[in-house]
N, C-alpha and C positions, 0 to 999 in steps of 0.2 A: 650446328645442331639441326635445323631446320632444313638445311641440303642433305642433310643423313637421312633425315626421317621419308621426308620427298622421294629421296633415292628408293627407302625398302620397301613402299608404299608400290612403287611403280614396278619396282622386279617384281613384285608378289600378283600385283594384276595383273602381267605378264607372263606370268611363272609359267613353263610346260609351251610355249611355244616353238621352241627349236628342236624339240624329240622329232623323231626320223622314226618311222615304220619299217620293218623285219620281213616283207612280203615280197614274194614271187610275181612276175608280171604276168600275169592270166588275168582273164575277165572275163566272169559269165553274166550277160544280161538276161534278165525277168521282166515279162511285158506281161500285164495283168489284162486281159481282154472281155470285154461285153460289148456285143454287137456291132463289132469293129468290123464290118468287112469293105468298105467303102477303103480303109487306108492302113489297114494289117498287115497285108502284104508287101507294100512300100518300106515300113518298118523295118520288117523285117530281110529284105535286097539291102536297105541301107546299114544295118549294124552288121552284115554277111562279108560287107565292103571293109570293115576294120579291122586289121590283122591281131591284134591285140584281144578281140572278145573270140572263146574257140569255145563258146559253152552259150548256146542261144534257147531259154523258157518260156516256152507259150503257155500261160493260164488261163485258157476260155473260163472264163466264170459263168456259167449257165447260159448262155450266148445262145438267142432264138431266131439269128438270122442266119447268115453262110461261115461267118469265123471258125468257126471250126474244120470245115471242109475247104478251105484258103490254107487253111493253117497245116492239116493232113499232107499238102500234096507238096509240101515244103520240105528239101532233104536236109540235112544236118540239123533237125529243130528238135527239139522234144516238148511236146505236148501232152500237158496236164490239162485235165477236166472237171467242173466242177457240174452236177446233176442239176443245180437250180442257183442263182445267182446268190454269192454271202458276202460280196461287196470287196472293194480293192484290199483293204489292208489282209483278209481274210487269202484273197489269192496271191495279193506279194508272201504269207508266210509257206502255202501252198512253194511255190517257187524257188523259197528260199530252202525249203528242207532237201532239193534236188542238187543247188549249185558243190561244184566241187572245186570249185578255184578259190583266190584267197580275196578276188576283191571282186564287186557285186553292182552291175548297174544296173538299176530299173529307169525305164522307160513306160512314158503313158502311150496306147496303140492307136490314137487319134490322131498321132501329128504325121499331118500328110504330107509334110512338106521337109521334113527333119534332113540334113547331108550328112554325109559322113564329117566333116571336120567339126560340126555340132557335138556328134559323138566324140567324136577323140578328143575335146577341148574337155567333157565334161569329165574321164577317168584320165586325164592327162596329167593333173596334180598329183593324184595316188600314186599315178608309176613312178613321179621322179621322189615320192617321198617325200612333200611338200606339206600333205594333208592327208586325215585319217574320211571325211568324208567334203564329198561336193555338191554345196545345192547349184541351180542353173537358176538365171534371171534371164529374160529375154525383152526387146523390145516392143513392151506394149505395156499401155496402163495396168498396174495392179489393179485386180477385180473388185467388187462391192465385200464379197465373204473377205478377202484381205483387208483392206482400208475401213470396213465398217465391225468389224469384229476379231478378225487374228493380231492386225498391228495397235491396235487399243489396250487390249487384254497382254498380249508382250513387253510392252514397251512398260504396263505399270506393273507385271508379278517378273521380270525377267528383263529388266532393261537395258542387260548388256548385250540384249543380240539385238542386230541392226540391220536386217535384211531389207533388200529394196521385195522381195518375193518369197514370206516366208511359206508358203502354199505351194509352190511350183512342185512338179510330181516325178522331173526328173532328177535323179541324185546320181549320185554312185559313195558306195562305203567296203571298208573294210570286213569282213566276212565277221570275224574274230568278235568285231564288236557287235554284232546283227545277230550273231548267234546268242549275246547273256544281255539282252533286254526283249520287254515283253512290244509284239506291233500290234495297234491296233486294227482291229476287223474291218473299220467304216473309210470315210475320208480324212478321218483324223489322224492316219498311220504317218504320211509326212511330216508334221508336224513335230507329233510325239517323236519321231528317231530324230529331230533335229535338236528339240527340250533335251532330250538323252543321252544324245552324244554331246551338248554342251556342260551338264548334269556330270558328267563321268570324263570333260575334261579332255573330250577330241577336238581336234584341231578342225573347222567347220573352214570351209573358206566359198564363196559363194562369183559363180563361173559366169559370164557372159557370156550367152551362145549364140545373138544377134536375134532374127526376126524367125519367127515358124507362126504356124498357123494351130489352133486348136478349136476341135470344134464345142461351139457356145454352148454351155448349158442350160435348161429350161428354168422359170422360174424355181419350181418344185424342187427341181435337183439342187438349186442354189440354198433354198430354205435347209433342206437333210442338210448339206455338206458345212452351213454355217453350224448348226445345233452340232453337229460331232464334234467339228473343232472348237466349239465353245469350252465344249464338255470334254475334249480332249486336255486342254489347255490349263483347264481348271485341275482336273483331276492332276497333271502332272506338279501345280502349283501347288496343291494337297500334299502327293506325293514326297514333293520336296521340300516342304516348308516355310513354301514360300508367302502362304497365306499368315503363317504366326507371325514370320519378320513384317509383313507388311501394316500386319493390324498392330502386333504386340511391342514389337520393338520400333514398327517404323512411328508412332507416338511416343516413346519414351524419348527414340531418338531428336524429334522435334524440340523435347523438352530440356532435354541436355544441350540441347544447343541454346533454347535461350536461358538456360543458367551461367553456360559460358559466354553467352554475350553479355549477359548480367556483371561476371565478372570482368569484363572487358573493358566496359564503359562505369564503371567503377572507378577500375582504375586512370583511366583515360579522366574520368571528374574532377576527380582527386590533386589530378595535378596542372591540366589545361582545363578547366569550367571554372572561374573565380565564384558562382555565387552560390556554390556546392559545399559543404563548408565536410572537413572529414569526417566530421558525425556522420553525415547521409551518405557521401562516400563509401566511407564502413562499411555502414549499416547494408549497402546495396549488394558490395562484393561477400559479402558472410550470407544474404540470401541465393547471391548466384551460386555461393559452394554449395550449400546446404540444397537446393535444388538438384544442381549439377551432380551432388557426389549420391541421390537417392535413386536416379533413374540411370545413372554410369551401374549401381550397380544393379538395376532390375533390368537393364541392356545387358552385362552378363549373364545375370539369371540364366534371360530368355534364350541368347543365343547359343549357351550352353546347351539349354534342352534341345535346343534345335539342331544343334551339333551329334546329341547322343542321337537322335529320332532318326538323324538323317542318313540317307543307305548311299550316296555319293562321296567320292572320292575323298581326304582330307584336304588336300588342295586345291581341290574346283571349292568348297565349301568354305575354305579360310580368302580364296580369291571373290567368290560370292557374299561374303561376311565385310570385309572391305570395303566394295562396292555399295554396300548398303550403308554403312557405313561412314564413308567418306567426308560428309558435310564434318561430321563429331570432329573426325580425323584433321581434317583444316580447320577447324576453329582450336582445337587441341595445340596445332603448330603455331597459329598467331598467339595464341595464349603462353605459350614457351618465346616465341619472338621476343615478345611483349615483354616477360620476366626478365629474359637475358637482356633486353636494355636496361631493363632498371638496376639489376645486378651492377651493369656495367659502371652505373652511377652512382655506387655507394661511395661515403666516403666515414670510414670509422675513425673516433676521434677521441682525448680519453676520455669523456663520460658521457658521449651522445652520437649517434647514427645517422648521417646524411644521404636522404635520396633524393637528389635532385636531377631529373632526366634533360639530358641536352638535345636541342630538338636542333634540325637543319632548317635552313629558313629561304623561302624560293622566291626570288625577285624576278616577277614577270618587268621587263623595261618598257615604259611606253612611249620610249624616244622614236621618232619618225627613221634613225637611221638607219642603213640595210644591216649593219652587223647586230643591231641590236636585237635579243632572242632572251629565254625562258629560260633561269639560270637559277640552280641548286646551291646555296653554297654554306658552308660551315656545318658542323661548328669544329672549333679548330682547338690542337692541344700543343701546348707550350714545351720544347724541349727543348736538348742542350745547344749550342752554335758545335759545330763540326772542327777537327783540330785546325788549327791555325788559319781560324776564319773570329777571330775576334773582334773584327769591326764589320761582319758581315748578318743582316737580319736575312733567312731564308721562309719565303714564305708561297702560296699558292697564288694562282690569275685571279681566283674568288674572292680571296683575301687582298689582296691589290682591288679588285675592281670599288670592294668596300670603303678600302682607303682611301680608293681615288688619287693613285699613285702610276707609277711604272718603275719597271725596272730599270735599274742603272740610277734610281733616283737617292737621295740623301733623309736620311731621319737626324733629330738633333733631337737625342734622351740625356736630359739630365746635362746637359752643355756636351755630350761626346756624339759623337758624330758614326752613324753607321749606313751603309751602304744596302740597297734592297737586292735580292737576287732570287732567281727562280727555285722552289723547292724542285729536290732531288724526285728524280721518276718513282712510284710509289709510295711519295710523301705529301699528298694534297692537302690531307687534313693533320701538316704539321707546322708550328711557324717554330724555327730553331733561331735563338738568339742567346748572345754570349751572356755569361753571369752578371757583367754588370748593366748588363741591359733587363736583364729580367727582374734585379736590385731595384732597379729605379721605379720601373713598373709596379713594383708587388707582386709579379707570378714568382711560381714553380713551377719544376718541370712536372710532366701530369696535369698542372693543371685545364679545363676546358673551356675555352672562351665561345660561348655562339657568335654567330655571327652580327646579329644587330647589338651586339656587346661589343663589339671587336674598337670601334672608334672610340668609345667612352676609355675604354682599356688604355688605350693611345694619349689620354687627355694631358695636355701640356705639353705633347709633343710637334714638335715641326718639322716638316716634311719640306727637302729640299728636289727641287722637281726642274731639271732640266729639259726646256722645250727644245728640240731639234728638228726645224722645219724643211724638211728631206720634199726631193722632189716630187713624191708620189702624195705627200701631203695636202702639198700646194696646187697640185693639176687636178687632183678629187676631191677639190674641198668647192663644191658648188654652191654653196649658199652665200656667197658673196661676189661680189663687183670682181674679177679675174680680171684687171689691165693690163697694160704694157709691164715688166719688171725686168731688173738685171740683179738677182739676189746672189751672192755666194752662199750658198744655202750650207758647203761644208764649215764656213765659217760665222757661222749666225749662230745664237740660241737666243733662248727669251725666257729669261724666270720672272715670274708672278707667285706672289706669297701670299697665302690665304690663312685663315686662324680659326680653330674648332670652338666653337661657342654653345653654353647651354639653351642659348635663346635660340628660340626658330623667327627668321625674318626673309620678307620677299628677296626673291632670290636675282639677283643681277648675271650680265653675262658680259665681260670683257674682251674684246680682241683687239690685236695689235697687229698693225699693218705696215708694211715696209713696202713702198712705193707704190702703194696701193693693194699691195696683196694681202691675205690675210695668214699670216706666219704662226699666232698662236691662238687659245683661248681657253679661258677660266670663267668659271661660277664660281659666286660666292656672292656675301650681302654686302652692303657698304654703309658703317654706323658716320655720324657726327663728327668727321676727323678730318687732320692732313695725310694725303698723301703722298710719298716720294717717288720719284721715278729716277732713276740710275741710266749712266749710258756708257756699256765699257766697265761697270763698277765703279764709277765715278757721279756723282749727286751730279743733278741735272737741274730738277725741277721740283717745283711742290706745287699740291693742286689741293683746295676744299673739297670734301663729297659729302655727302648725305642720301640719305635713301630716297631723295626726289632727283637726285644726280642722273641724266641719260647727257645720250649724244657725244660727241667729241670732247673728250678732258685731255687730253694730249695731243698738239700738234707742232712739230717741231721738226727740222732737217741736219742732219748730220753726216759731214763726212759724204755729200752729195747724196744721203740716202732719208729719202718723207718718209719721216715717222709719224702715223697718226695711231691715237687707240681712242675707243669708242667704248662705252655701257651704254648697258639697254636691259632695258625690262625683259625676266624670263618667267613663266607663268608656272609658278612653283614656288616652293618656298625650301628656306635651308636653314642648316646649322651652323655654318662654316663664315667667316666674316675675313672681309680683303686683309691682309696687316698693313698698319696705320705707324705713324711715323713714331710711334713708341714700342712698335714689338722689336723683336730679337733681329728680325730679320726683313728684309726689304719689300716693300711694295711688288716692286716693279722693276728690273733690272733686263736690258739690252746688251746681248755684245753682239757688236758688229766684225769686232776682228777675236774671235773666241779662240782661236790658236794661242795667241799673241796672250790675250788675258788672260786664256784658264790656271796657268801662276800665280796670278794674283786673285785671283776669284775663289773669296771664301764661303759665300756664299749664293744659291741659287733659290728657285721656289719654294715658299716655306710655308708650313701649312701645318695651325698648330691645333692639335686633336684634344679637345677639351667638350666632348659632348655635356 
């Protein structure tokens, strides 16, 4: 639901960008001129150089220097005149009433340094169809009138345009579009056709033309050119409406959002805050609707009117509406998120309605060793065992790592005996176990266990855990004394049986060593008891422990191979307690010749889940 919404959220901001323009490759450029004679004629040698412009408009604007007799003795140009200066945008529409091609570059007559690949980079988009108009950026700081007044004033009535030079005075546009908007008289005409053409939904793309030179304006000129485009700027935000959404709706909008946070953290209280009680709960989500649903609808009101007022396109206007939009639009989708888990969590029953949300629960490890990492896991749901997998539990590495299992290892439910195995690819969050495993337990299928649930779920059970001390075990296990040894490593295992306990007690750490090396190792606590040690399946030994128990408790040789195993204090505490010579299943068991034994070996590592 939430990938749908995202998905039409994103075409619609998008919407209208692959259309392709219907024009002929001509280009007439419009050079608006005042007192340009120092670099008018450079100008104009260089746009004479581009095969593509066959229509070149000189516009002296009242020019009191030589431009216009530079301009005169120029062939192929046409020269307009204006009697007394009435400023750029005035002589770009001079300019434009003349062109007769379908697409239109203006150029400023100052830049004395302009090449022709400068030019053709900037109508280069229009010819392939790429874009309806081009502004140019070039390498040099943005000026004071940019940085202290155009990109302030854009960025908060119109914040979807993102020019690095929304000022720059070279464009090029499609004719079509220049002829049904109105250009301003002053320095605010750039501007304006760029609000306009974004306003009516043209494809804007803005051009690198590298380095030119332009000459500096006087203070005085800096002052006019900011007050136009102040007032350019404003007026088109007037125009468009953009001042109602800003003032009218961009406040309600604020406020709908914290209604919808209201109802957020409502719900979020409700079920994770314990000292929230559902009174106040309630009481917060029925103020967040009651908010939420007053200014949802004075935010349609407004944008309604603003829709009818408004003289732009209906999809630059529904794309503009969005954009404003958007904060509502994302809190709307968490707020659906949000629902659709709870939904997910109903459970109807006959005379009462459960919602109880199952959360995932993230165990950062803070074991010193290199695989250990930042682990997501659960929560996990209960289904059927797969056909003729009846002694078979399938379950996830998450679910394993909880249990503190492996695979290939044994569970003993209920006295039967079932075997762990990796869930199927796309089944993480499933543990599939045959009926009478799910009997014993108390699940059903559907049902959802979280993860710090998952061991309690288990209690009484024993986990049979075959150690198999492989080579790559034994040469990467650094934290030990690594001597001389001659192990048959195919032929070794080592089960240790541990037992799940409500009590939390300091947490011991065992290993067992075969001629010095360190072959396996278990946690767990060690209460007041005996315990057995096995070798081959065969009773060996017994030893007292208790929880001041470290150092060497077994040391012993057999069959020419030192057996020693050693506790030792681990700085933690656990649930989990060694099995002692009354549980089900064995301490401690050795086989040296595992071949030979695994016949007779009915039991291995037993580990019994009774949180």
């Amino acid at each position: 639901m939430a990938y749908l919404i995202v998905f039409v959220l994103v075409s619609l901001l998008f919407a209208g960008s692959s259309k392709k323009s219907n024009i002929e490759g001509k280009v007439s450029v419009v050079i608006p001129a005042y007192n340009e004679e120092k670099s008018i004629e450079h100008v104009i040698n260089t746009v004479k150089q581009v095969k593509d412009i066959t229509e070149i408009i000189i516009v002296d604007d009242g020019s009191t220097d030589n431009t216009h007799n530079i301009v005169a003795r120029q062939n192929n140009v046409i020269l307009l005149t204006h009697e007394k200066n009435k400023g750029k945008g005035s002589a770009m529409k001079t300019g434009l009433k003349r062109v007769t091609n379908d697409i239109v570059l203006f150029l400023d007559a100052d830049l004395s340094e302009i090449n022709k690949l400068q030019v053709e980079s900037i109508i280069r988009p229009i010819l392939n169809g790429d874009a309806d108009i081009t502004k140019t950026k070039f390498k040099r700081e943005a000026g004071r009138v940019t940085e202290l007044t155009a990109k302030p004033l854009l960025n908060f009535f119109f914040p979807e345009l993102s020019f690095e030079q929304p000022l720059s005075g070279q464009f090029a546009a499609i004719k079509s579009f220049l002829d049904n908007i109105d250009l301003e008289h002053d320095y605010g005409v750039d501007i304006g056709i760029v609000l306009d053409a974004d306003a009516q939904g043209m494809r804007i793309q803005e051009v690198d033309i590298g380095n030119i030179v332009h000459e500096m304006s006087t203070l005085k000129e800096l002052n006019i050119m900011a007050n136009e485009v102040v007032r350019t700027i404003v007026d088109r935000a007037i125009h468009y409406g953009r001042l109602t959404m800003m003032d009218d709706v961009g406040s309600s909008i604020r406020m709908e959002i914290m209604g919808l946070t209201l109802i957020i953290f409502g719900i979020f209280g409700l079920f994770f805050i314990n000292p929230m009680t559902p009174i106040i709960a309630g009481a917060i989500i029925v103020i967040g609707i009651v908010i939420a649903a007053v200014y949802l609808v004075r935010i349609i009101r407004t944008s309604l009117r603003v829709y009818r007022q408004s003289k732009i396109p209906n999809r630059q206007i529904i794309r503009t509406f969005i954009q404003m939009h958007f904060p509502v639009l994302i809190s709307v989708v968490i707020l659906l998120v949000i629902a659709a888990s709870l939904l997910g969590s109903v459970n109807i029953a006959s005379n009462q309605i459960s919602i109880e949300p199952v959360s995932k629960n993230l165990v950062i490890s803070t074991s010193p060793e290199p695989h250990s990492a930042v682990d997501v896991r659960g929560p996990y749901t209960i289904d059927n065992a797969l056909e003729n997998e009846e002694h078979l539990v399938r379950l996830s590495n998450s679910a394993l790592s909880t249990l503190h299992a492996q695979y290939g290892d044994y569970i003993y439910i209920d006295g039967e005996r079932y075997q762990l195995e990796q869930a199927l690819d796309g089944e993480n969050d499933l543990i599939r176990m045959p009926e009478s495993a799910r009997s014993a337990l108390d699940v059903s299928p559907g049902d959802v266990i979280r993860d710090s649930d998952l061991r309690s779920s288990f209690e009484n059970v024993y986990l049979v855990q075959n150690i198999n001390p492989g080579e790559d075990q034994i040469d990467n296990n650094t934290g030990f004394n690594n001597t001389t040894s001659q192990i048959n490593t195919n032929n070794t295992t080592v089960n240790i049986g541990s037992e799940y306990t409500s009590q939390t007690l300091p947490e011991k750490v065992l290993t067992v060593y075969l001629n010095n090396t360190p072959v396996a190792q278990s946690s767990a606590a060690v209460l007041n008891s005996s315990y057995n040690v096995y070798i081959d399946g065969v009773y060996d030994d017994s030893m007292m422990l208790n929880n001041s128990s470290t150092g060497i408790i077994y040391n012993s040789t057999y069959d020419g191979t030192a057996i020693r195993v050693e506790l030792e204090n681990q700085n933690g505490t656990t649930n989990s307690v060694f099995a002692n010579q009354n549980s089900t299943v064995k301490f401690l068991n050795i086989n040296l010749n595992y071949n030979e034994s695994l016949t007779n070996n009915t039991t291995n590592i037993a580990v019994n889940r009774t949180n």
